[in-house]
N, C-alpha and C positions, 0 to 999 in steps of 0.2 A: 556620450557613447551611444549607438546605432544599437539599441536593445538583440535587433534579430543577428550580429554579430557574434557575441555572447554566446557560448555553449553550455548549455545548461540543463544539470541533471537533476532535477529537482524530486527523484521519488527512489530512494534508496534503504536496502535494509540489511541490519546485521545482528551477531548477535545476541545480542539486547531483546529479537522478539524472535525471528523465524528466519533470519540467516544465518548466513556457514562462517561468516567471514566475522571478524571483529571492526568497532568501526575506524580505527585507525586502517588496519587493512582494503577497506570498502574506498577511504579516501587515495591513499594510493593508488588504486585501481583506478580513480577516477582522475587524478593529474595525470596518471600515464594516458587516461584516453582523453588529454588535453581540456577537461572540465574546468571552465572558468568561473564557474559559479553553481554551488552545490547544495544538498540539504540530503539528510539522513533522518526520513520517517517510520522510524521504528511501529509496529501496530501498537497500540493505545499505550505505548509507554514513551518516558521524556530520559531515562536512563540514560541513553548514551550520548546526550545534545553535547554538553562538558567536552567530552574526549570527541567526540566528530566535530567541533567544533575548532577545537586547539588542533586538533588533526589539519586540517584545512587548512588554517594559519600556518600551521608547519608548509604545510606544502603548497604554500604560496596561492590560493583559493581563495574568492569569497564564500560568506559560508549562512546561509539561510535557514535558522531550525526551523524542523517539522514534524508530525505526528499522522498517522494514519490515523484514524477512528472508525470501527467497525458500528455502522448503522443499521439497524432495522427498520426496513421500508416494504411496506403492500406484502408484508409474510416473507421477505427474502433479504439476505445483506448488501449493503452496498459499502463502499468505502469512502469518504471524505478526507483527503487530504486537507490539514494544515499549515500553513507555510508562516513564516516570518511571527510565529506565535512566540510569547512568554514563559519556559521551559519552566520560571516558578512560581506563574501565575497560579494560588490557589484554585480558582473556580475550575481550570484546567489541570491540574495534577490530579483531586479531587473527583473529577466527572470519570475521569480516565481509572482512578481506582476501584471505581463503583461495577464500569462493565469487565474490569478484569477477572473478579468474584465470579465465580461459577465454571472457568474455562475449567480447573479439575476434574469438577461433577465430570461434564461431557466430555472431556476425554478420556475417564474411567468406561462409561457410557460406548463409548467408541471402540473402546477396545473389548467389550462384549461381542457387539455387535460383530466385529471380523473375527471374533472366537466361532463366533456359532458358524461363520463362514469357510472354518478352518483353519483362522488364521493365528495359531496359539503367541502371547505373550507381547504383544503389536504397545499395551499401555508402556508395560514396562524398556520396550524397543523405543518408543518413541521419546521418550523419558533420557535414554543415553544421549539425543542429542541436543536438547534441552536446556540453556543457562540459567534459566529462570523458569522454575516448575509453574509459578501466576500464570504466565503464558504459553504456556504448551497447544500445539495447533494441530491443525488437518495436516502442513508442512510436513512437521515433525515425524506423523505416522506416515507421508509417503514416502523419507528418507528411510525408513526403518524397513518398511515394506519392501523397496527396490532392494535394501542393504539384504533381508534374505529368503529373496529370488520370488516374492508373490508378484511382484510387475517390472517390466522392464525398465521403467522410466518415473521421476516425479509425475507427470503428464499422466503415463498410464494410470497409475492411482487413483490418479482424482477421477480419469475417463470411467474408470471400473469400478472404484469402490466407494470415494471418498467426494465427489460432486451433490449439488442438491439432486435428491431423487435417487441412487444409490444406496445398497444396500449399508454401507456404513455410514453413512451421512447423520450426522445429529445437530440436531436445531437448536439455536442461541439465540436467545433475546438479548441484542444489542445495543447500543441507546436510540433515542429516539433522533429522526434528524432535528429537531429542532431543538435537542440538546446540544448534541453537540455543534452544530452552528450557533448556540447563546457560549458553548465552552470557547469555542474558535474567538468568538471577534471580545469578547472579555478579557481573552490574551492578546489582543493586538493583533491577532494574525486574519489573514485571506482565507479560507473556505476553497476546496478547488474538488470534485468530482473529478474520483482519480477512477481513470481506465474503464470510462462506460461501455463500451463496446462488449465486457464481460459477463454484463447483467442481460437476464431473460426477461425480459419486460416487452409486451405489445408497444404498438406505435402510443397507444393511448395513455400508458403508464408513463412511460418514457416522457411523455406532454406534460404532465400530471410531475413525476419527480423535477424536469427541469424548472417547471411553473412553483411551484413552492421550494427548492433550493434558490431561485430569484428570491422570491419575497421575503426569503429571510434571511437574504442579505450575501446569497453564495455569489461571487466573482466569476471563477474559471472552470474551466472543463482539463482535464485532460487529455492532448489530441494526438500527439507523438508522445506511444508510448510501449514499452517493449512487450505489452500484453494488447495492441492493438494490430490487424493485419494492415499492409498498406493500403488495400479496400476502408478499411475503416479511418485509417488517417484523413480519407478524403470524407469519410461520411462525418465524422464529428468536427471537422474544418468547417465543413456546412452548419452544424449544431451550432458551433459555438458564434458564427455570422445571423443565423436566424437570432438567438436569445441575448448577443451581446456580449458576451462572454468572452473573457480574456481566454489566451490558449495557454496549458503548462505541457512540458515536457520531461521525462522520465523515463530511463533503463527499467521502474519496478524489480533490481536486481536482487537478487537473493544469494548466488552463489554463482561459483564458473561451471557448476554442471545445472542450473536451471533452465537452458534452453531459451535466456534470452537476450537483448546485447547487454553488454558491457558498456559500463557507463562511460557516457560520452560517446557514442558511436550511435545515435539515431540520424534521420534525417531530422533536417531544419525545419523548425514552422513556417507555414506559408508568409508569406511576406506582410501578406493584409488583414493578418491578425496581429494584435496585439498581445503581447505575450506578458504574463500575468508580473514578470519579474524588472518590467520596466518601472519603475517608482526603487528598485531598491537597486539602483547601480550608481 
């Protein structure tokens, strides 16, 4: 089979971490947008591989699990998808319990912080959308936020209160990359730099991260992705040809009101890339 044939959603979330949707639902949405091959990366949790997986089987899908992993790199997060990983690989359940620890602190933390801004009861707000309190996110307070009327939009949120550098922003020490790239490939899985184009990094960092996610062993980039502009589709087509890098492809869906496609609905990777999912068809 012709890999770049293959439509493939490879960066989905429900919720299990910071989606709307459950992930039977998430999978649905993705055979309706014709997705023939899927994976559901919840942020650093493996919760819902089981049901997105029989999900998929139901709905006539191949089905790829995978994880987000929140990274701390040069003082700022980045995220590392991984793909075709072991959901009960110790060393990977394990690394992923470890940076779960702490998300309450700062989101108590968080919710000071848009108090003094005016923004009375935002922990507790964001807590109602919440399945799993371990995880509760920056998400979570800009559904809460927009739910009563401090911004119009998830987007606004983050533009105004909830981005690095923003008054409500609070900083987490996330793993390091070189953990979680030993968690990744201990499980069997790929490594992939999910949706660079989001990260603020000079030309020189950016050298710097791509140069050491190589040498420890990172695969793919992310290049069609629903958090990249079509300008940017074309600049990390180019990354991923300079470093070698397979391409992955990804909605990063969260819900039908986050503002970005619906899975299954990107454009196609360029033809002369290599697309990260060719080895598992």
């Amino acid at each position: 089979m012709n890999p770049h044939s293959v439509n493939a959603d490879l960066h989905c979330h429900s919720t299990v971490s910071d989606g709307t949707l459950s992930p039977e639902e998430v999978a649905a949405l993705a055979k309706a947008g014709k997705v023939g091959l899927w994976a559901l990366t919840d942020h650093d949790e493996l919760g819902g591989q089981a049901r997105a997986a029989a999900a998929a089987q139901a709905q006539g899908m191949r089905y790829v699990s995978g994880v987000e992993i929140s990274v701390t790199w040069a003082n700022r997060t980045v995220h590392v998808v991984g793909l075709a990983v072991d959901p009960g690989h110790p060393i990977l359940v394990d690394g992923l319990a470890s940076i779960r620890t702490g998300r309450q602190a700062r989101a108590r933390t968080m919710g000071d912080k848009l108090a003094a801004l005016g923004i009375q009861g935002a922990y507790e707000g964001a807590l109602r959308f919440v399945s799993n309190p371990d995880l509760i996110s920056r998400t979570h307070f800009a559904r809460y936020l927009v739910e009563c009327g401090a911004a119009c939009s998830t987007q606004d949120v983050f533009k105004r209160f909830l981005a690095e550098g923003k008054p409500g922003y609070v900083a987490h020490r996330w793993a390091a990359l070189g953990d979680a790239m030993e968690w990744i490939r201990a499980s069997g899985g790929t490594a992939v730099i999910a949706h660079p184009g989001r990260y603020q990094y000079t030309d020189l960092e950016f050298s710097a991260l791509f140069d050491e996610f190589r040498a420890r062993g990172g695969e793919a980039i992310e290049v069609i992705t629903g958090s990249h502009t079509p300008d940017q589709f074309v600049e990390y087509a180019d990354v991923a040809r300079h470093y070698g890098f397979r391409a992955s492809r990804g909605s990063d869906f969260h819900g039908l009101d986050d503002g970005r496609h619906m899975p299954g609905t990107l454009p196609d990777l360029p033809t002369d890339l290599v697309p990260v999912w060719t080895d598992w068809l």
